[in-house]
Structure formats: structure tokens, C-alpha cells
C-alpha positions as CSV (number, residue, x, y, z in Angstrom):
1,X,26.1,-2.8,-3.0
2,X,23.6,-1.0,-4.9
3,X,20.0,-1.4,-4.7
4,X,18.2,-1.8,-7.6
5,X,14.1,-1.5,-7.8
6,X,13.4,0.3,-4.8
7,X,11.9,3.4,-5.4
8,X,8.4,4.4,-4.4
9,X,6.2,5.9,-7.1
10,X,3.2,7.9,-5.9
11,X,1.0,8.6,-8.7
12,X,-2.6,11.0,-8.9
13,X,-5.2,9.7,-10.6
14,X,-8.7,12.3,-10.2
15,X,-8.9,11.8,-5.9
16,X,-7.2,8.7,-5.8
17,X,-3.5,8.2,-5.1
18,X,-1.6,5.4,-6.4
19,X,1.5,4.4,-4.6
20,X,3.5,1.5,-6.4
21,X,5.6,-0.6,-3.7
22,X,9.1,-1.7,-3.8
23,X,10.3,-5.3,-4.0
24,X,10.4,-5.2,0.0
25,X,9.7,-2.9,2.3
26,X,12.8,-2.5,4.9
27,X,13.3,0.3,6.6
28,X,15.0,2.6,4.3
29,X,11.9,1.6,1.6
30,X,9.2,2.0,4.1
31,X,10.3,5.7,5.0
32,X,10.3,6.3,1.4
33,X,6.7,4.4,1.0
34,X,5.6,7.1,4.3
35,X,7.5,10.2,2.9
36,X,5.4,9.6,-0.6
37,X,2.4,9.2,1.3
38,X,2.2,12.1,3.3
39,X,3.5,14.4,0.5
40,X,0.6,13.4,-1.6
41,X,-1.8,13.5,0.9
42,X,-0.8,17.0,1.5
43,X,-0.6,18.1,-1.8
44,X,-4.2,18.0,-3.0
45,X,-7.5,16.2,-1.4
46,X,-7.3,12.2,-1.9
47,X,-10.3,10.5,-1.2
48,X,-8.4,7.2,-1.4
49,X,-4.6,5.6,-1.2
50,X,-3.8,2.3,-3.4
51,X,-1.0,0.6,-2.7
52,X,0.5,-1.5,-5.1
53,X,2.0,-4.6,-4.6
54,X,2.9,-6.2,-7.5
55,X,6.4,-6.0,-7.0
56,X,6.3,-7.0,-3.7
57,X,8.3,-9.8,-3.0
58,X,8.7,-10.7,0.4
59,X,7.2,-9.1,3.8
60,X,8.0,-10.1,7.5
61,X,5.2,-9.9,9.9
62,X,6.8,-6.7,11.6
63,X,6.8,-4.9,8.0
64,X,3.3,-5.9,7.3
65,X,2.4,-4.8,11.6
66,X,4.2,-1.1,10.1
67,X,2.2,-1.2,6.8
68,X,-1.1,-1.6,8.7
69,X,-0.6,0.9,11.3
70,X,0.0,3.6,8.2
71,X,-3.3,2.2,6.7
72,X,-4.8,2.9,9.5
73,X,-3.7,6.3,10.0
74,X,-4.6,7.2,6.4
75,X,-8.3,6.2,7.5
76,X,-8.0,8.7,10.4
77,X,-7.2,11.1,7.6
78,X,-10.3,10.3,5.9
79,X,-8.5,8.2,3.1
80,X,-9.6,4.6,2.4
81,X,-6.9,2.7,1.9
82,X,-6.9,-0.2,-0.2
83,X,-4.3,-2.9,-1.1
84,X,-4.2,-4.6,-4.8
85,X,-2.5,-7.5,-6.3
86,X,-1.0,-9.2,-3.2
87,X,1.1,-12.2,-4.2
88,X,-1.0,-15.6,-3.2
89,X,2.8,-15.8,-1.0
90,X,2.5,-13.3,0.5
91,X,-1.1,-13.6,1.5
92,X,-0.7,-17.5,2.4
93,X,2.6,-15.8,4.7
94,X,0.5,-13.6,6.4
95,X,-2.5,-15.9,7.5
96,X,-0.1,-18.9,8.6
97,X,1.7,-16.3,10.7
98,X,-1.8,-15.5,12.2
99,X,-1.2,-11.5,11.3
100,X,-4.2,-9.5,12.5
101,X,-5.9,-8.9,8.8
102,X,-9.0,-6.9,10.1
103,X,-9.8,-3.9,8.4
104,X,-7.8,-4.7,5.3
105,X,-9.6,-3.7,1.7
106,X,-8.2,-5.6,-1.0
107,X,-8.6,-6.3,-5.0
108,X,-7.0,-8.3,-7.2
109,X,-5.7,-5.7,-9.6
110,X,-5.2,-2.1,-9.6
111,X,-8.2,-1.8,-12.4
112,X,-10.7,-3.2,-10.2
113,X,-9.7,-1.0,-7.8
114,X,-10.5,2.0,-9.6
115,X,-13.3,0.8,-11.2
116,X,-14.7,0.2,-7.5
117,X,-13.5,3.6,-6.2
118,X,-14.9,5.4,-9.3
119,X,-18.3,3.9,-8.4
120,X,-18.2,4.9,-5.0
């Protein structure tokens, strides 16, 4: 079976990086989404990480549990992480299965994001 849609993109924009999500984030995407992350972390200083989530489709608890702990890491990094167009789904999943959402910076779209970030 071939997967279709899955790939990562990690993009620079100025100090910021911008890392587009696949359609889901198994296991084999979310070592991807971790091996973009840390490459472009290490190749220049990033003041901030957005993720991407338009394409997101579906997320489990335990993928979101994984997602959080690398948001958290970034901050011990010294990268804010933030999180931008969440599907309403996905964000009405994730409070009815009482997922700890403390600590999470999030924006509608990817333009409000930078707007904020250029600001700041």
C-alpha cells in the first residue's frame, strides 16, 4: 500500500521555522515530524517552531501525549512552539478526551502566527 500525503515539510522563514504536518501523525510520520525538527533547529538559530496543522486529520490522545512532550522540549531549547489551524475536530477530540492542554499556544492560521511572532 502506498502512502500518499505524508511528508513533513520544515520550512525557514527569518528565526521562525515552519513545519507543515502530515494527515496523521503515526509513528513512521512522527519520526519524520522529530527528524525535521531537530535538523532545523540545528541548522541555524530559531527563535520559534510552527506547526501546521491544516492537513491534520485525525490524532489519538497518545499522538497528541507525543506531540506535546516535543513541544515541550523545543521550549527547553529556547524555541516557542506554537500550533496553527487546528481542525474544530480535532480540538473538540482533544477536550472531550480530557487531554492535558496546558501550555499550548495556538492561532487560527499560520499568518496570524507570524504576524504575532514578528511583533514579538
Amino acid at each position: 500500500m502506498e502512502n500518499i500525503g505524508i511528508s513533513v515539510v520544515a520550512t525557514k522563514v527569518k528565526d521562525i521555522l515552519v513545519v507543515t504536518l502530515p494527515n496523521d501523525l503515526s509513528n513512521e510520520n512522527f519520526d519524520q515530524l522529530k527528524t525535521k525538527v531537530v535538523s532545523g533547529l540545528s541548522s541555524s538559530e530559531v527563535k520559534a517552531v510552527v506547526f501546521e496543522c491544516s492537513a491534520l486529520q485525525y490524532i489519538d490522545r497518545y499522538e497528541f501525549i507525543d506531540l506535546k512532550h516535543l513541544l515541550d522540549s523545543l521550549r527547553i531549547l529556547g524555541a516557542k512552539p506554537y500550533l496553527v489551524s487546528l481542525s474544530p475536530g480535532i480540538i473538540k477530540y482533544l477536550i472531550e478526551s480530557d487531554v492535558d492542554l496546558s501550555g499550548i499556544k495556538a492561532f487560527l492560521s499560520l499568518n496570524e502566527a507570524l504576524d504575532f511572532l514578528e511583533i514579538n
